[in-house]
N, C-alpha and C positions, 0 to 999 in steps of 0.2 A: 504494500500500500504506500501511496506517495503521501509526502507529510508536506504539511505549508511550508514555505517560504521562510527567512529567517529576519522578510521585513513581517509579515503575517501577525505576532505577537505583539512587534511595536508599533504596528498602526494600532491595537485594540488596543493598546494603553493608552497609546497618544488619543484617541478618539477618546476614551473614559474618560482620561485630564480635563479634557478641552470643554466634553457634554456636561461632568460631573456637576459643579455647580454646589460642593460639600457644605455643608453647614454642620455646628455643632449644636447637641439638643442638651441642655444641663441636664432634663428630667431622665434623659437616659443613659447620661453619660458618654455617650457615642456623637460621631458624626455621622450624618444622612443625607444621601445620595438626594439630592433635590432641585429637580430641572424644572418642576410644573407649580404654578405660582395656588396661595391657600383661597385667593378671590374667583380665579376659572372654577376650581374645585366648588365651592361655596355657588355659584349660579348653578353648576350642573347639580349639586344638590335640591335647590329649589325647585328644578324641573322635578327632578327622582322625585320628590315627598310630592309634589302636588298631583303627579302622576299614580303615586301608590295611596295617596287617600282617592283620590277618583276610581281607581280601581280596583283597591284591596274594601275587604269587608270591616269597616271600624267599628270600634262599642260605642253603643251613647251613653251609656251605664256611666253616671256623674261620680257613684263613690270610687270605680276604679280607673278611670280615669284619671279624679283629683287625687290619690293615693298616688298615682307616677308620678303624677307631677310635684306633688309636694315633696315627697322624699328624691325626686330627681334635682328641684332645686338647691336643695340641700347642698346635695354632694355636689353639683354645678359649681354652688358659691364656693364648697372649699378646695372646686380644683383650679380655682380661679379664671373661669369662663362665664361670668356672670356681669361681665360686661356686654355681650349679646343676647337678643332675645332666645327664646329657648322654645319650639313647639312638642308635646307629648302625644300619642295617640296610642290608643289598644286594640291590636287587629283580632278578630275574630277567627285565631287559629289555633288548633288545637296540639299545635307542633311548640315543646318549649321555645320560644327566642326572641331576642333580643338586635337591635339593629341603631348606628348613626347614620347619619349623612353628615355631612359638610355643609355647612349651614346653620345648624344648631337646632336637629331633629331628631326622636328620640322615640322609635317605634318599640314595642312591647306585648307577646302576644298575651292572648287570656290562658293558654298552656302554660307559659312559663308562672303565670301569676298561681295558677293552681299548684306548680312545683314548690314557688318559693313560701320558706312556714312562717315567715315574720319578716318585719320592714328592713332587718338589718340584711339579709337574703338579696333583698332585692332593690339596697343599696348599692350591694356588692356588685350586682349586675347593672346597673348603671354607671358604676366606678370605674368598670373596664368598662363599656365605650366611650365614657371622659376620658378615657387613659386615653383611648385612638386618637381622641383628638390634640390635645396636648402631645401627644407624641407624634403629631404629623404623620401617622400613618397613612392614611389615604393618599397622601399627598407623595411619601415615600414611595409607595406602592405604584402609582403612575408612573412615577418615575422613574423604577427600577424597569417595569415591563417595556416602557416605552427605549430605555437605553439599553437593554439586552435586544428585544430588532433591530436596531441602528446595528448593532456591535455584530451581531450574528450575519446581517448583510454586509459590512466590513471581510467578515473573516470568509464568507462565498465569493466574493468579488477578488479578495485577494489570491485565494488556494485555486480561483478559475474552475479546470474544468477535470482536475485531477482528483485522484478517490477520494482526497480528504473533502475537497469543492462539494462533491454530491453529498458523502456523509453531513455535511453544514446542511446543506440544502434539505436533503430527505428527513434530517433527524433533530437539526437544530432547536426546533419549536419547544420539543421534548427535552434535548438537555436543558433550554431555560428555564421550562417548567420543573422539572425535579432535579435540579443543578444550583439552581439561583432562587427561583420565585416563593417554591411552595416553603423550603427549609425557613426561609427570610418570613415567611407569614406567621411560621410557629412561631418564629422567636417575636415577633409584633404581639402575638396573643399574651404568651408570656409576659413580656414588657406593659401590656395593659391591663393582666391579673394584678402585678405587684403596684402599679399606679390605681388601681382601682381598690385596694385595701387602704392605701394611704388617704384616697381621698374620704375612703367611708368613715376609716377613724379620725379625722380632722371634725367630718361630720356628726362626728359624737355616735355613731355605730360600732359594733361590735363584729372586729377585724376576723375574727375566727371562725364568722359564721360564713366566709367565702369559704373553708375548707370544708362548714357542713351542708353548704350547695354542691358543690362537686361532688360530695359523695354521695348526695340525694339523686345527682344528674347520671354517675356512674350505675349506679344500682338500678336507675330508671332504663337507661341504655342496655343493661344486661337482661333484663327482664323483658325488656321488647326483640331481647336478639340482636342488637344493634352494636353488642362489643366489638371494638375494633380492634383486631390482633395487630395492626403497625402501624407507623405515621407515613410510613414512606411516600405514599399518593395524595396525602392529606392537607389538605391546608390548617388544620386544626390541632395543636397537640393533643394525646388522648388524654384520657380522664387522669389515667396514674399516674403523668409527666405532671401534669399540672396539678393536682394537688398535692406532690413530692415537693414541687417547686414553692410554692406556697407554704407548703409548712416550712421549707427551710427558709421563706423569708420572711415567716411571723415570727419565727423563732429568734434571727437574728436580730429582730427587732424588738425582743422582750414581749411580745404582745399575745 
């Protein structure tokens, strides 16, 4: 098999440098890949929520409704996003979950609300999606897919029309996707578990109760047959990573 070039490697760096655009995030301590601005993000958001209440099934049910939103503002103000307005809604689905947009939208299904046993529950799950937001994940996240094609058509254009050229070509999509994309999403969840505890106990919630959502989330998983024996194709860490993670980082935390 023919191998690229031995400009091949340093166009894909030189191209990274140049597209890169890095920034540091204090709340993660890391720098992040950031080409795509948080206001594009923010309008296409507006489209997404006014499109998913026109077409998703909402509650009018005023106590659970005002329940998201009351304890959503909460943890808002203490993750420091309370300079934006904030919209809640509860869709009528019987799947647990929880969703942002960019923008400062804040979907919530009536499954999950049946999952969770008490308001600290389901702090915790508002905590991580404030965590996405503060942590520019979305915004990451564009930006990593959108410069892995750029880079993957760099590296076909450079290798031309030799075995490596087609392997880029036939298989490229795939190593971004389980090379680059999905690994990068775990640890985004990750990063929004641990920023979503801090923000619930700022909020006067009790941090410990994220570790007895997981384990309620896990056990519900196994009981539908839904365990996942690896993360490999996943975008999600499974249940055991993530509540391993979390207890070691309540623990380090005294809490």
């Amino acid at each position: 098999m023919a191998f690229p070039s031995r400009l091949t490697l340093p166009l894909l760096m030189a191209a990274a440098c140049a597209m890169s655009g890095c920034a540091y995030n204090a709340d993660l301590g890391r720098d992040q890949l950031l080409i795509v601005g948080d206001d594009n993000l923010a309008a296409e958001g507006e489209k997404a929520w006014a499109e998913t209440l026109r077409t998703g099934n909402v509650s009018r049910e005023p106590v659970k409704v005002g329940r998201v939103r009351a304890i959503g503002q909460r943890v808002i103000q203490a993750a420091g996003l309370a300079d934006r307005p904030w919209d809640y809604a509860v869709f009528l689905d019987e799947a647990p979950n929880a969703f942002v947009l960019p923008g400062g939208h804040v979907g919530v299904t009536v499954g999950l609300l049946a999952v969770v046993e008490n308001d600290d529950q389901l702090a915790a799950v508002i905590g991580h999606e404030a965590g996405h937001v503060v942590a520019r994940h979305a915004a990451e996240r564009v930006s990593q897919q959108r410069t892995s094609q750029i880079l993957l058509g760099i590296a076909g254009a450079a290798a031309g029309s030799s075995d490596f050229g087609r392997l880029v070509k036939d298989h490229g999509g795939d190593a971004a996707k389980f090379g680059v994309l999905l690994p990068f999403s775990r640890k985004q969840e990750l990063e929004a578990d641990k920023l979503g505890v801090d923000y619930m106990q700022r909020a006067g919630y009790r941090p410990r109760e994220a570790v007895t959502l997981w384990r309620n989330m896990q056990a519900l998983d196994i009981a539908q047959g839904k365990a996942s024996g690896g993360e490999l194709s996943s975008t999600h860490p499974s249940d055991a990573v993530r509540i391993q993670a979390l207890e070691a980082y309540l623990s380090g935390k005294g809490w």
